[in-house]
C-alpha positions as CSV (number, residue, x, y, z in Angstrom):
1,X,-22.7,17.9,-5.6
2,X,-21.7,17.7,-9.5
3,X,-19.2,15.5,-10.5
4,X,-16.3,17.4,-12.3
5,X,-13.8,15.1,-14.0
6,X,-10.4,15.8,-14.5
7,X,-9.6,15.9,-18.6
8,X,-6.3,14.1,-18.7
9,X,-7.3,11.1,-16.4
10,X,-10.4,9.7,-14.3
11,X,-10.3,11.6,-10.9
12,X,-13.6,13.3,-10.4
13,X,-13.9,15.8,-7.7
14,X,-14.5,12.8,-4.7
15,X,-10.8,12.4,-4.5
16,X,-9.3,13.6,-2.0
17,X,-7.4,17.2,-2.1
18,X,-8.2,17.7,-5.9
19,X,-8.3,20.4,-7.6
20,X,-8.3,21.5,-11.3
21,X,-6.4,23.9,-13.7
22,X,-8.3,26.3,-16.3
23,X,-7.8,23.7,-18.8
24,X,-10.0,20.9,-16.2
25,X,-6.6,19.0,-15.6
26,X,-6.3,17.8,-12.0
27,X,-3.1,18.6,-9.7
28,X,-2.2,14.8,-9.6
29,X,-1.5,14.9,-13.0
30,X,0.7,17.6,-12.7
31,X,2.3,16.3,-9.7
32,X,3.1,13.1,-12.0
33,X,4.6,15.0,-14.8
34,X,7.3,16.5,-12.2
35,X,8.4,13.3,-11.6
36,X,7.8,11.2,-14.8
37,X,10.9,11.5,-16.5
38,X,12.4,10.4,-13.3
39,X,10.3,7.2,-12.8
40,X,10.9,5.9,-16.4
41,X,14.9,6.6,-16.0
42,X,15.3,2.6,-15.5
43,X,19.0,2.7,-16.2
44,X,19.5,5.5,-13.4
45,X,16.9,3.6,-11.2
46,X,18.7,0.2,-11.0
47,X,21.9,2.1,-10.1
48,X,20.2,3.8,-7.4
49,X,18.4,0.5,-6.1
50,X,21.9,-1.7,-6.5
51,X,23.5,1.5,-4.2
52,X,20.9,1.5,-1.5
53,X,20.7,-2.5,-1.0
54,X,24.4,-2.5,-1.4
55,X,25.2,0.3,0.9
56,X,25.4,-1.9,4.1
57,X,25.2,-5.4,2.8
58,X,26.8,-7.6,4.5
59,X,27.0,-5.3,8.1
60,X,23.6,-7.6,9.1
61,X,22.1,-10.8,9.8
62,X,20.4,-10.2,6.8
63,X,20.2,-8.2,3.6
64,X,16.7,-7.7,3.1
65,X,13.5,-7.8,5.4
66,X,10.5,-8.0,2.4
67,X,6.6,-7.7,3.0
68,X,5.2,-10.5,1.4
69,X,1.2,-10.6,1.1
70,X,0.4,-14.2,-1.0
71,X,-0.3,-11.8,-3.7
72,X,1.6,-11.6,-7.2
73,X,3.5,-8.8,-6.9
74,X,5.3,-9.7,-3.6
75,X,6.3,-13.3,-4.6
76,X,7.5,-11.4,-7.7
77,X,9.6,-9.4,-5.9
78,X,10.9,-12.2,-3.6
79,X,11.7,-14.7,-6.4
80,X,13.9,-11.6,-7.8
81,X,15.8,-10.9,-5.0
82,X,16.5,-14.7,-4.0
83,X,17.6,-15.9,-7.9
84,X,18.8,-12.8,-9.5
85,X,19.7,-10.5,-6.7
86,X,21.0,-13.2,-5.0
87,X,20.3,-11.6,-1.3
88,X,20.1,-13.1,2.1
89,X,16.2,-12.4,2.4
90,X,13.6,-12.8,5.5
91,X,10.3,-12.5,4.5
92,X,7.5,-11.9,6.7
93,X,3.7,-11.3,6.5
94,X,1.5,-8.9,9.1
95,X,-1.8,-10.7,9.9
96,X,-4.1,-8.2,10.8
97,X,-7.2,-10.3,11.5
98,X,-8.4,-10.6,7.6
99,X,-5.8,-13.1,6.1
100,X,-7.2,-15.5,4.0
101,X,-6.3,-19.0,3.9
102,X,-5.7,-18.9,-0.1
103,X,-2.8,-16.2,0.9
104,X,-1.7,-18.0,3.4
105,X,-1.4,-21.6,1.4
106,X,0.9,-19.3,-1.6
107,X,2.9,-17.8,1.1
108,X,4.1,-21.2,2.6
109,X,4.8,-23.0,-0.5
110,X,6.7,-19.6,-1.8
111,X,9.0,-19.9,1.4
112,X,9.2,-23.4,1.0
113,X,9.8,-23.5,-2.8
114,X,12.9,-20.6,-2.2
115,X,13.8,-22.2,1.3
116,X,13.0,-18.6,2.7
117,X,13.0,-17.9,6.1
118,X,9.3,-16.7,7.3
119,X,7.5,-15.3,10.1
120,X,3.9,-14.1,10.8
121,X,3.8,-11.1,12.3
122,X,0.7,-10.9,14.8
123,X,-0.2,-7.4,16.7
124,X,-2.0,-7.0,20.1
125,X,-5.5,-7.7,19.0
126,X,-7.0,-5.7,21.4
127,X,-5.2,-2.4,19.8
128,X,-5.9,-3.5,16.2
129,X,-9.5,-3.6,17.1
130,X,-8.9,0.0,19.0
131,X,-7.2,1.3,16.1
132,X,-9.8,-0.1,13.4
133,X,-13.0,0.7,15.7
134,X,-12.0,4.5,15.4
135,X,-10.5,4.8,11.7
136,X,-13.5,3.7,10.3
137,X,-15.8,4.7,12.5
138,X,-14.3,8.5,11.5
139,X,-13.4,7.8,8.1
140,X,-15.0,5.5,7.1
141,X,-12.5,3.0,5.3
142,X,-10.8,0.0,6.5
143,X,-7.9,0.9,3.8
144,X,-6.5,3.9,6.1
145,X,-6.4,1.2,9.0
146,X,-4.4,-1.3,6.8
147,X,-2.3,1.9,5.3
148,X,-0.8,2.7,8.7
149,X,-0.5,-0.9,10.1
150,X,1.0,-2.0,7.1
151,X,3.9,0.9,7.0
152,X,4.6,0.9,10.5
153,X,5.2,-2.9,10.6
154,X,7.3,-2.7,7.5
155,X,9.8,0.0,8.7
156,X,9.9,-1.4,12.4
157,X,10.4,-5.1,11.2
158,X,13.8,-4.7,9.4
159,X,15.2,-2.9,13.0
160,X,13.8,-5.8,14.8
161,X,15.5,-8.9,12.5
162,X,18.6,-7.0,12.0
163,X,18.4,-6.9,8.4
164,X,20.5,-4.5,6.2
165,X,16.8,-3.2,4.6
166,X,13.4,-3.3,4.4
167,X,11.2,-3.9,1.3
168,X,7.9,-3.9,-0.1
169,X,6.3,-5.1,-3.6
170,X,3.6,-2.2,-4.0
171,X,2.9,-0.9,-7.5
172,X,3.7,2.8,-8.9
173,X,0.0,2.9,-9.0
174,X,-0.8,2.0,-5.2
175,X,2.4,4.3,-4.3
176,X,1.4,7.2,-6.5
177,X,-2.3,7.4,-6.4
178,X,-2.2,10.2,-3.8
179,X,1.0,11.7,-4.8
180,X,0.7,15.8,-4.9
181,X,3.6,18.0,-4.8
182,X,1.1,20.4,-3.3
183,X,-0.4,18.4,-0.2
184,X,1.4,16.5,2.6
185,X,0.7,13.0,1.3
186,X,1.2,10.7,3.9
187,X,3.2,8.8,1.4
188,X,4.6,11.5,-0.5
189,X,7.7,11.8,1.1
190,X,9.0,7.8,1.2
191,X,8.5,8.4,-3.0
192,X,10.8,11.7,-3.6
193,X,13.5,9.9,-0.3
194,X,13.6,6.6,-2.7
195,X,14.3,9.1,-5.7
196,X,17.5,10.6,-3.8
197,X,20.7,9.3,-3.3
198,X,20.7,7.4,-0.3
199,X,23.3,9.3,1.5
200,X,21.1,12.2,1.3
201,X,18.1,10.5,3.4
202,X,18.1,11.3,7.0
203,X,15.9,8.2,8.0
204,X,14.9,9.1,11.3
205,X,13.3,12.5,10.2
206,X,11.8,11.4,6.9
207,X,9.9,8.3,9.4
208,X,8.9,9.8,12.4
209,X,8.2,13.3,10.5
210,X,5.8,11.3,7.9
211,X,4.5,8.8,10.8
212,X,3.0,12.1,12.5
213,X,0.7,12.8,10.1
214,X,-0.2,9.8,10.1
215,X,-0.6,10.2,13.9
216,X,-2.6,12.9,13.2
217,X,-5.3,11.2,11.9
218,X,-6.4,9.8,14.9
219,X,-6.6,11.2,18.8
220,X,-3.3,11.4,20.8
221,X,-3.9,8.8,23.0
222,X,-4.5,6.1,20.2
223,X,-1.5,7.3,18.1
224,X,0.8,7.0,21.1
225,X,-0.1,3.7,22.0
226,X,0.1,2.5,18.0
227,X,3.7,4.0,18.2
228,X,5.1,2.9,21.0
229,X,3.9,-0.6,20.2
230,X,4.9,-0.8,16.8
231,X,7.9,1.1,16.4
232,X,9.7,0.3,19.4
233,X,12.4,-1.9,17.5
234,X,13.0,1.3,15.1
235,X,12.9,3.5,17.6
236,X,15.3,1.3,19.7
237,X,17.8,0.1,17.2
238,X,17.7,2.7,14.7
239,X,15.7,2.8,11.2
240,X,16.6,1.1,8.1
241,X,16.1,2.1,4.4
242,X,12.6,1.3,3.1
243,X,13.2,0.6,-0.4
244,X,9.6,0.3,-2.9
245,X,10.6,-2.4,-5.4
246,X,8.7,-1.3,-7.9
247,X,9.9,2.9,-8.0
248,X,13.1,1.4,-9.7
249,X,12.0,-1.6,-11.9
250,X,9.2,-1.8,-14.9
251,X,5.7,-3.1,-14.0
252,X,3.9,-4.7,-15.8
253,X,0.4,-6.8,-14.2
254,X,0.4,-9.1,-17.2
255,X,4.1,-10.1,-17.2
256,X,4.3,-10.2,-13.6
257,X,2.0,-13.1,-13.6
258,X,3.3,-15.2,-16.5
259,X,6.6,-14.6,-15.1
260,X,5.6,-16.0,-11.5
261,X,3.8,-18.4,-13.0
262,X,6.3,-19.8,-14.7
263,X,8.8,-19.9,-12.4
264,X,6.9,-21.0,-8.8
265,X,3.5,-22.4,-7.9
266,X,2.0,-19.3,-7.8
267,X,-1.2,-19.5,-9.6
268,X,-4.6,-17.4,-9.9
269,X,-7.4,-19.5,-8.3
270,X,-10.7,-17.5,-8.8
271,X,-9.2,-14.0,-8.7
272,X,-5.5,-12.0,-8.9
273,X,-6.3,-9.3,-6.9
274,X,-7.2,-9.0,-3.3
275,X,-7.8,-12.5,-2.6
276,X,-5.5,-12.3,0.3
277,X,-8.4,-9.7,2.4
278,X,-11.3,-11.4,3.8
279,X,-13.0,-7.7,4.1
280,X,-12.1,-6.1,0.4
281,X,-15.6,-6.6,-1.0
282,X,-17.0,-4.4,2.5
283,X,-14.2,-1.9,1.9
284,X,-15.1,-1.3,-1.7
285,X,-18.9,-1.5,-1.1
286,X,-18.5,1.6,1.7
287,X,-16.4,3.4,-0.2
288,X,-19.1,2.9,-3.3
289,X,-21.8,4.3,-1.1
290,X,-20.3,7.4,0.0
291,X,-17.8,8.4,-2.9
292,X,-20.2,7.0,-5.8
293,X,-17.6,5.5,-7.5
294,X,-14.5,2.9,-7.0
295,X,-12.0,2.8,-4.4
296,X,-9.6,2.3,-7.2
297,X,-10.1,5.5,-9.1
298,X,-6.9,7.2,-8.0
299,X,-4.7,4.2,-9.1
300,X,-6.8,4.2,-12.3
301,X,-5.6,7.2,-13.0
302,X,-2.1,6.6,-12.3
303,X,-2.5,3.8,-15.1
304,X,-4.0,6.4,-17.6
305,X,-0.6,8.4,-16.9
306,X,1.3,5.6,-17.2
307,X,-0.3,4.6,-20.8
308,X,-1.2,1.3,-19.1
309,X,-4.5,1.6,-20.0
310,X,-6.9,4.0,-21.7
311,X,-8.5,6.2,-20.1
312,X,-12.3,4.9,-21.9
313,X,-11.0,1.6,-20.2
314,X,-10.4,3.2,-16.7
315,X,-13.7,5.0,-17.1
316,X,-15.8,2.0,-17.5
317,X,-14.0,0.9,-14.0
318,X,-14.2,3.6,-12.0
319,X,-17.5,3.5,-11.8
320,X,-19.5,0.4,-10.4
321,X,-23.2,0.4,-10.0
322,X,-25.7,-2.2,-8.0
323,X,-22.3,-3.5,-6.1
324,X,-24.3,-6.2,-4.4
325,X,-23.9,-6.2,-0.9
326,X,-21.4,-8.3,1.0
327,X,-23.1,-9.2,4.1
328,X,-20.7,-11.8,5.4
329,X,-17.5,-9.5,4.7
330,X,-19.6,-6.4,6.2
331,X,-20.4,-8.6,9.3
332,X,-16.4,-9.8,10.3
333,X,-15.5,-5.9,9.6
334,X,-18.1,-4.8,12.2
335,X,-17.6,-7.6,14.4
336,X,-13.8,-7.2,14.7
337,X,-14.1,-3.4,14.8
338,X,-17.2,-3.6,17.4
339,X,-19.0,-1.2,14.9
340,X,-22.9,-1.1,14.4
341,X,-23.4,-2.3,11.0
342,X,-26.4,-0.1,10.8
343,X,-24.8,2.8,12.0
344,X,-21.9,2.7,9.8
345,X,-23.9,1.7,6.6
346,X,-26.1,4.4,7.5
347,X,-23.2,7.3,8.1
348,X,-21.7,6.2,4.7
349,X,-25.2,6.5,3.0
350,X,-25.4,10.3,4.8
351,X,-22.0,11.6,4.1
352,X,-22.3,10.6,0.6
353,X,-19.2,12.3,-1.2
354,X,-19.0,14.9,0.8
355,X,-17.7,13.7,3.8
356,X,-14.0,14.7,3.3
């Protein structure tokens, strides 16, 4: 296949669901420009985030049920709501098999340092490895798995603590880099909900109607079992508002750091991003072999829009060459997935870009 790229930002014609206009700009850039007015409307976003953590505050045992990962962004976001927010918080963390011990060591002095209360959440292994086994055995990318697990955890756990809300610290990058106003974007729908007034949002049809295409991804039987298991608290007890820190506040990687940095513990040891996933470097290096290019492409992009970055910069990262294989990571994927490494290296190598 050639390689088309679009002319505004880096997606090339791997990504999923692209297409271009006459002038070679891709529909995720013009999916962007809908909303970018919107997203940069900081002093209409706070108003919007104080109304939806405000709207029941106090009704709970707690105000906020936040995702927290050992990485920067979500001690960020938890050292904002506990000091300047000043909100009854429960954080939690979902280990799904590939924690690493450098995330966990930040996340317990983080709860410590903000006397936070904690939990790990821990799913039935033997599903996790069901659910795991068959997305990347079909699709071949561990970050689909982790998508869905992730999501489902985060909307079930606020039903299940009690709390007012639940939260997450991902980036405008990671939550736009499959928006399209054209496509059903398994995320799409949690972005333009977060953008309404909350008394629009019917919670209950925006999760369950977004949930089943996530469902659809995988045979009924699995996705039945993965719901029942880890929405029955939502389902029971009724769903809470999902609130993305980051769709109402400035991001900034760079100020995010120093400003963790220099108010907790948090520090980088060898590496700011991803340290918390023992399997990233297998993830990225399968997703290398079949798309040609990085996993990160799409949130590349999003940065290009954004002005966060050039788009020569993003180019000279989308792109990675002679990735050097990560045996030991590629060996606990397989191993926990029960997947034939061979098989699976070899599928990747066949379907090349072409598989989607």
């Amino acid at each position: 296949m050639k390689r088309v790229q679009c002319k505004t930002c880096v997606n090339d014609n791997t990504v999923r669901n692209i297409s271009f206009d006459n002038d070679g700009v891709c529909n995720f850039c013009h999916s962007y420009s809908a909303i970018e007015k919107e997203i940069n409307d900081y002093e209409e976003l706070e108003k919007n985030f104080l109304k939806r953590i405000n709207k029941e505050k106090g009704l709970h045992k707690y105000d906020v049920a936040l995702g927290i990962s050992g990485g920067k962004d979500s001690t960020y976001v938890l050292y904002k709501l506990v000091k300047e927010y000043k909100l009854n918080v429960i954080a939690y963390t979902l280990d799904n098999g590939f924690m690493s011990q450098e995330a966990k060591d930040k996340i317990n002095s983080l709860v410590n340092e903000l006397n936070v209360e904690h939990e790990y959440v821990i799913c039935d292994m033997k599903l996790l490895q069901e659910m795991y086994h068959y997305i990347i055995g079909k699709y071949l990318s561990p970050c689909i798995a982790c998508s869905y697990l992730g999501y489902t955890v985060m909307i079930n756990y606020a039903s299940k603590v009690d709390a007012s809300v639940g939260m997450h610290g991902r980036s405008i990058p990671q939550m736009l880099r499959g928006f399209d106003l054209k496509h059903d974007d398994t995320f799409k729908p949690f972005v333009l909900a977060g953008l309404k007034d909350v008394e629009e949002i019917d919670l209950k049809t925006l999760y369950e109607s977004s949930l089943a295409k996530i469902n659809n991804l995988v045979d009924k039987t699995l996705a039945k079992k993965m719901e029942d298991l880890l929405l029955y608290d939502a389902k029971k007890n009724g769903y809470r508002d999902f609130i993305a820190y980051f769709l109402y506040h400035p991001y900034d990687k760079n100020e995010v750091i120093n400003y963790i940095t220099k108010n907790t513990t948090w520090r980088v040891k060898d590496e700011e991003e991803h340290f918390d996933c023992l399997i990233h470097n297998a993830a990225l290096y399968i997703k290398n072999i079949t798309a040609r290019r990085a996993h990160a492409m799409p949130e590349l992009s999003v940065m290009v829009r954004q002005k966060t970055i050039t788009r020569e910069e993003a180019l000279k990262l989308a792109y990675v060459k002679n990735i050097k294989y990560p045996k030991s990571e590629m060996q606990l994927l397989c191993k926990y997935a029960k997947l034939n490494r061979t098989f699976l290296l070899t599928k990747a190598k066949i379907y090349g870009k072409r598989w989607w």
